[in-house]
C-alpha positions in Angstrom: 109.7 -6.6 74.1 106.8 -9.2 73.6 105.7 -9.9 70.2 102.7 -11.1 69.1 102.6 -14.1 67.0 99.6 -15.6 64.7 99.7 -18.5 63.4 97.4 -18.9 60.0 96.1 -22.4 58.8 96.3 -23.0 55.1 93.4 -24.7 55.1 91.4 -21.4 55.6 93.5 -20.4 52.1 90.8 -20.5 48.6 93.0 -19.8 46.2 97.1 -20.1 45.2 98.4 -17.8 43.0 101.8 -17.0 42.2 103.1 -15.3 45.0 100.4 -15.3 46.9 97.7 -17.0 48.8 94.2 -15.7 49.0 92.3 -15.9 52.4 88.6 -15.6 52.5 87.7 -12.1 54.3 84.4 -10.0 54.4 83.9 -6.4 53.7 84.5 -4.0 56.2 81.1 -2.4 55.9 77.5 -4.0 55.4 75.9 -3.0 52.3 72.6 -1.9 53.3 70.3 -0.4 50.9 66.9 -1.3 53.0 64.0 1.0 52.9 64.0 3.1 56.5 62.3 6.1 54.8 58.4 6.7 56.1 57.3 10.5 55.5 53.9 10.3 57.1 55.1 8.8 60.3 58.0 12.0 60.6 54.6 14.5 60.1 52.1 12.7 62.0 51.4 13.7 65.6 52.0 10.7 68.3 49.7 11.0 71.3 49.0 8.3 73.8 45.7 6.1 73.4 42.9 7.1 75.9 42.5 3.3 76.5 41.9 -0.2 74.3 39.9 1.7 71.8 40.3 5.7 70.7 37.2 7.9 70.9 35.4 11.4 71.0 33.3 13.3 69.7 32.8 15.7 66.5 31.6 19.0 66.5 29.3 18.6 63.1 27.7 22.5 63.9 27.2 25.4 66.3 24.0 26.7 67.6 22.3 28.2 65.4 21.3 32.1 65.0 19.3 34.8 63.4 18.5 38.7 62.5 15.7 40.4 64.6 14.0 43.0 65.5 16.3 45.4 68.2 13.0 45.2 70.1 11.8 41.6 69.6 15.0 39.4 70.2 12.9 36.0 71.0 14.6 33.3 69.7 14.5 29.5 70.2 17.8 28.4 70.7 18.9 25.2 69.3 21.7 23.0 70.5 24.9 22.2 68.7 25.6 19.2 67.0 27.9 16.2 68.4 28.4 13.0 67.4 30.5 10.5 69.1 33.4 9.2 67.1 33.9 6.1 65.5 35.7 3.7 68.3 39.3 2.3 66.9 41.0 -0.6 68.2 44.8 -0.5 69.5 46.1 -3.2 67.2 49.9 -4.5 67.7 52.4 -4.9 65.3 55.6 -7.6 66.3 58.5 -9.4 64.9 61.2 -11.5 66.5 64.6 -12.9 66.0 66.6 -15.8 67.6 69.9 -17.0 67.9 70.6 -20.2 68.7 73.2 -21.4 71.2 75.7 -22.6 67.6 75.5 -19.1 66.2 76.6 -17.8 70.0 79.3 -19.9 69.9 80.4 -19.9 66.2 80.3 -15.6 67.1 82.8 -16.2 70.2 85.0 -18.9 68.8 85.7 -16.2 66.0 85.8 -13.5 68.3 82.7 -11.7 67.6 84.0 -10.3 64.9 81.1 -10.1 63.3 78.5 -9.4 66.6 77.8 -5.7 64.7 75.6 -8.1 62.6 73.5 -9.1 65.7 73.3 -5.6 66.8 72.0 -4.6 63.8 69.3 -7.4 63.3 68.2 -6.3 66.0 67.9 -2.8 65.3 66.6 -3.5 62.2 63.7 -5.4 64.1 62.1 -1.7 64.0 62.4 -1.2 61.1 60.7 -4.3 60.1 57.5 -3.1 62.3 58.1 0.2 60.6 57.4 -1.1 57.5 54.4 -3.0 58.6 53.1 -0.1 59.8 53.7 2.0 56.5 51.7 -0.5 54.3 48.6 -1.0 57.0 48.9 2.8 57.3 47.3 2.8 53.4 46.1 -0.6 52.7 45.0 -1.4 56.5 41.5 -3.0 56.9 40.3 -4.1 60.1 37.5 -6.0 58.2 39.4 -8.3 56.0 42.2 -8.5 59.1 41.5 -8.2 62.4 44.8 -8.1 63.5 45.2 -4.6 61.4 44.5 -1.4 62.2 42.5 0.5 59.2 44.5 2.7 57.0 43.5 5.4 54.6 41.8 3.7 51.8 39.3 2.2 54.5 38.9 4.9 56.6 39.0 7.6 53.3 37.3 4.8 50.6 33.3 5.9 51.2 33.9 8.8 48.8 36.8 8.7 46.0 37.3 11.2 43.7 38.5 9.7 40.3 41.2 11.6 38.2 40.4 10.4 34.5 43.0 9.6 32.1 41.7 12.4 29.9 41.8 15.0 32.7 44.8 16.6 33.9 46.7 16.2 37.6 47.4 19.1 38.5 43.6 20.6 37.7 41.5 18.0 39.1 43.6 18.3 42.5 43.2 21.8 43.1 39.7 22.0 42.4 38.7 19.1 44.9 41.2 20.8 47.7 38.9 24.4 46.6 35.8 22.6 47.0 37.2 21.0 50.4 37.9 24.8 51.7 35.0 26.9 49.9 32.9 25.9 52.7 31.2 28.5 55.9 30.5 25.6 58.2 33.9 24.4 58.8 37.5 25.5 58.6 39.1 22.9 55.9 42.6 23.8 55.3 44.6 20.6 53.9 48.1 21.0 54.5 49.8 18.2 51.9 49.8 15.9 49.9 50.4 11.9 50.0 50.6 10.2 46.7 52.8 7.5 44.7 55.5 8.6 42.6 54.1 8.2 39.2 51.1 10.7 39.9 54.3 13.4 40.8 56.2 11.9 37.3 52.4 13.2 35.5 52.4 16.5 37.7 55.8 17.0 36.4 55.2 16.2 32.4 52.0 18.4 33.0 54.0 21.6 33.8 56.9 20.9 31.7 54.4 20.4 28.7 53.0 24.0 29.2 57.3 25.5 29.8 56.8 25.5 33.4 57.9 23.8 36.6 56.9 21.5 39.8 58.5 24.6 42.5 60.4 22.7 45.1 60.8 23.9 49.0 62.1 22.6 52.3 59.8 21.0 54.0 60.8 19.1 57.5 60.1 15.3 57.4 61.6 12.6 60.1 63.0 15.6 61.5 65.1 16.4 58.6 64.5 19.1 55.9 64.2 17.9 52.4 63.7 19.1 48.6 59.8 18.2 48.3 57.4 19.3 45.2 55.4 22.1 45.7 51.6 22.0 44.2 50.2 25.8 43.3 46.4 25.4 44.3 43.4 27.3 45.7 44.8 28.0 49.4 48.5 28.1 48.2 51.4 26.0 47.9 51.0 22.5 49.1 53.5 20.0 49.8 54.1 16.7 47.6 55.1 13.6 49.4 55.7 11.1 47.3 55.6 7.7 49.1 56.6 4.4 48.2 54.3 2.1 50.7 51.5 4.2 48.6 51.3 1.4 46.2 49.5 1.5 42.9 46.1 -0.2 42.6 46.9 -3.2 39.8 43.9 -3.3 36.7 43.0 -1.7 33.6 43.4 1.1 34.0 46.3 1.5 36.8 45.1 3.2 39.9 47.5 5.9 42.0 45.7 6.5 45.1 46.5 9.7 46.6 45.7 11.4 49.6 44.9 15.2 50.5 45.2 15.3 54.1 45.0 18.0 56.9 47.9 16.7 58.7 47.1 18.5 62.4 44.1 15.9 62.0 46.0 12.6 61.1 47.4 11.2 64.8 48.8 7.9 65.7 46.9 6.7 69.3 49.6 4.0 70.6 49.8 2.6 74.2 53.2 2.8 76.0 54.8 -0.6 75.6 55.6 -1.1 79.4 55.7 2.1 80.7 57.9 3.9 77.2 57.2 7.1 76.4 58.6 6.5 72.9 55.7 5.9 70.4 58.0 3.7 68.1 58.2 0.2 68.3 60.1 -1.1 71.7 62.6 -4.2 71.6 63.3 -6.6 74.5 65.2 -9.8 75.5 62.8 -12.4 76.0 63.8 -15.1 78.5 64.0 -18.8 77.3 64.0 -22.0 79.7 67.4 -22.7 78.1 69.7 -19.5 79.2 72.1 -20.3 76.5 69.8 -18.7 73.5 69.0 -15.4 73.0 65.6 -14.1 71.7 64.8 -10.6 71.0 61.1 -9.1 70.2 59.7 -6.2 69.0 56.2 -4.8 69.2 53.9 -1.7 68.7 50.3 -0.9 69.4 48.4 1.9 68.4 45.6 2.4 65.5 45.1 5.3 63.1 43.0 8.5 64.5 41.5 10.8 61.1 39.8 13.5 62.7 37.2 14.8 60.2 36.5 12.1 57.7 35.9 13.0 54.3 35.1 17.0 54.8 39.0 17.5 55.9 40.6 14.6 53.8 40.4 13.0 50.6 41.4 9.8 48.6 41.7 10.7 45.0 41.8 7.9 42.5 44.5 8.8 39.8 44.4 7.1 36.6 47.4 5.4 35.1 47.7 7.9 31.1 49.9 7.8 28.4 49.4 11.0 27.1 50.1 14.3 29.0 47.0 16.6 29.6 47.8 20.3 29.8 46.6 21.9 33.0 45.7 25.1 31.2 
């Protein structure tokens, strides 16, 4: 019967202790505690870019009509209204990672015990894009950048509504989504809500100051059900998303921007990287002159698609408060 023999250098050794010797090993695991959460990415609708730049038209009004006469029906018809659409442009979004020929061979001189690390660099490649994509998806502004796409407080920021510190939350949302749906020319019916987490920490104090509370339900996000919020308003319950990427706006006072959004109107145009059907960011091996390095890169392209402007959406400016308003 063979048996397998190791040999193990002292010189590896850190520490003597009586008894002992203590060898410098690593964790099993990787902690990882990096941020792969992006709700509005899991609800948006993906659908492939009708070239370089996404376009259309809106229907702003039918042709119009009137009463008559059952014996005098002449009418002169007028035409409905179109406009074409606002042209976006596809933008990309990329990231890379190398490893040098001295990493490769450190990795197979130890026998790649640690190659899950390269793996997961890799991997992780997306997620860097993803995150990328989550800030440009509110902050983005093809206007100071070029190489961004425009995000919500560009496309949303020709008509704000600010929530003043004296006002309460809860109030001054539902009567903007009730004057967004109290409308005969067009159907508005917003469907959630996109905010940062200290404007659902007031919604909260608002309800608990008046011995009630936020309602939670289960509401499907990255394909995964989860506890949300629930705001009572107008046209019913509406769904809270509280996202991180949704930063605050830094002066005095503290701005929470915060976003109402018909969601079946919010789409993400991308062009398949090389042929992919798959919307999300695409990694490949890139080949170098010298064979003997690797070099991975990962890219995206798509731009932001709000159908509607301002009638079906809304940026509401929150103000940073101290004191709790009631919101009866």
């Amino acid at each position: 019967m063979e048996q397998e023999t190791k040999t193990l250098s002292l010189a590896a050794a850190t520490a003597f202790v009586d008894g002992a010797i203590i060898i410098d090993e690593f964790d099993d695991e990787i902690f990882d505690d990096v941020m792969r959460d992006h709700p509005l990415w899991g609800r948006m609708d993906k659908r492939p870019a009708p070239g370089e730049t996404t376009g259309g038209f809106d229907q702003q009004a039918v042709g119009a009509a009137r009463s008559a006469s059952p014996r005098a029906l002449g009418f002169t018809a007028t035409s409905p209204t179109r406009l074409a659409r606002t042209r976006r442009n596809i933008k990309a979004i990329v990231t890379n990672r190398s490893f040098g020929i001295f990493d490769r061979s450190v990795g197979m001189q130890q026998t790649r015990p640690f190659s899950d690390l390269t793996d997961k660099d890799v991997r992780d490649m997306n997620s860097a894009i993803m995150s990328e994509w989550n800030t440009n998806i509110y902050e983005g502004d093809e206007g100071g950048d070029a190489t961004e796409f425009d995000g919500l407080r560009t496309l949303l920021g020709g008509d704000i509504r600010t929530v003043d510190a004296l006002v309460s939350v809860a109030n001054s949302l539902d009567d903007i989504i009730l004057e967004m749906v109290n409308r005969s020319d067009r159907g508005v019916r917003p469907t959630a809500i996109f905010t940062n987490a200290k404007v659902v920490q007031f919604l909260i104090r608002e309800f608990e100051a008046v011995g009630d509370k936020l309602r939670t339900e289960q509401i499907l996000v990255n394909g995964s059900p989860r506890q949300l919020f629930m705001l009572p308003t107008a046209i019913g319950m509406i769904p809270l998303f509280m996202d991180v990427f949704n930063a605050s706006i830094a002066g005095t006072p503290i701005l929470y921007p915060t976003f109402i959004l018909t969601e079946r109107l919010v789409s993400w145009q991308f062009v398949r990287v090389l042929g992919s059907p798959n919307p999300a960011p695409r990694t490949f091996e890139i080949a170098l002159l010298n064979d003997l390095d690797q070099e991975f890169t990962a890219v995206m392209f798509g731009a932001l698609e709000l159908l509607g402007g301002v009638e079906h959406h809304k940026y509401v400016s929150v103000e940073h408060r101290d004191t709790i308003v009631s919101p009866v």
